[in-house]
N, C-alpha and C positions, 0 to 999 in steps of 0.2 A: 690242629685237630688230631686227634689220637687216633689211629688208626688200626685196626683187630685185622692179622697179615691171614690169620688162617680163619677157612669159611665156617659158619658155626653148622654145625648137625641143622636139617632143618626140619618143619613139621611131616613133611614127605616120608623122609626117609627113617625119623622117626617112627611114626606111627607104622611104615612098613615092617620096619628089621625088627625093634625092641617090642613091637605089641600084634601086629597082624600075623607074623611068621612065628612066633613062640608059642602064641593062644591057637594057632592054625584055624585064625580068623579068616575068612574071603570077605574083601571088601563089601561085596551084597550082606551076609551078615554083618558085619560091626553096622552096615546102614539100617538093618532091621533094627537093631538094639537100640541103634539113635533116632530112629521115628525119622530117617530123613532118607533123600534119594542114592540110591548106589552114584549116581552121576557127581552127588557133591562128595563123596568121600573118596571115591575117584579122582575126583580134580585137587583133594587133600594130599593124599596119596602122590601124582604127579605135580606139585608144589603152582596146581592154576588155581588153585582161590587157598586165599588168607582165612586163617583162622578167628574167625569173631566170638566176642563173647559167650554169645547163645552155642558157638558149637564149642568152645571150651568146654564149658560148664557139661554138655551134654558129654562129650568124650572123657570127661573127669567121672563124669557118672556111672559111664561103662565101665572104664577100668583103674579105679577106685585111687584115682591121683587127685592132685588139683587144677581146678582150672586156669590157676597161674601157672602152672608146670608148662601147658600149652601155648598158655600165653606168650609166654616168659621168651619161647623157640621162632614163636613166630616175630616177635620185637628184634630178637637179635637178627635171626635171617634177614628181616626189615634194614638195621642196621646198616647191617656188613653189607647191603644192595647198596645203599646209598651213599656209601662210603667209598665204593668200588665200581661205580658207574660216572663216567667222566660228563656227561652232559646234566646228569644231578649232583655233582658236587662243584662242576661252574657255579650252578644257579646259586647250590648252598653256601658256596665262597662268597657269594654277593652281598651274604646279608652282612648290614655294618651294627657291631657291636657297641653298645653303650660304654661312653667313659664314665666313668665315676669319677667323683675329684675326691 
């Protein structure tokens, strides 16, 4: 299995340095603009909750990327977790691959 040594940027620390600290956004604003709670972009921001579709799409909206762009950050952090956490990649070791003849 291929293994990525260095951790990817993640949605947290993205969204903090490259778009909250440059627009001199505070967290309670980017959640007005996104119609959602300061608590969930808070928890964006400190990397407790995953980015799902609905708030791709809405964080694409705000600041005028796409919502794969966010996607994209949160699959790799996804990744590199599971790749680099020893009691999920036991279990991922487990799985038995198909032979082809």
């Amino acid at each position: 299995m291929f293994k990525i040594n260095r951790k990817p940027t993640t949605v947290g620390e993205m969204l903090t340095h490259e778009f909250l600290e440059p627009f001199n956004l505070s967290q309670t604003k980017l959640a007005e603009r996104m119609g959602v709670s300061p608590r969930l972009v808070n928890e964006l921001c400190r990397n407790k909750r995953a980015v799902t579709a609905d708030t791709a799409l809405m964080l694409a909206r705000v600041f005028g990327n796409s919502a794969q762009f966010w996607l994209n950050l949160q699959q790799k952090a996804d990744l590199w977790e599971a790749m680099h956490d020893a009691r999920r990649l036991e279990r991922i070791e487990k799985a038995q691959p198909l032979e082809f003849a």
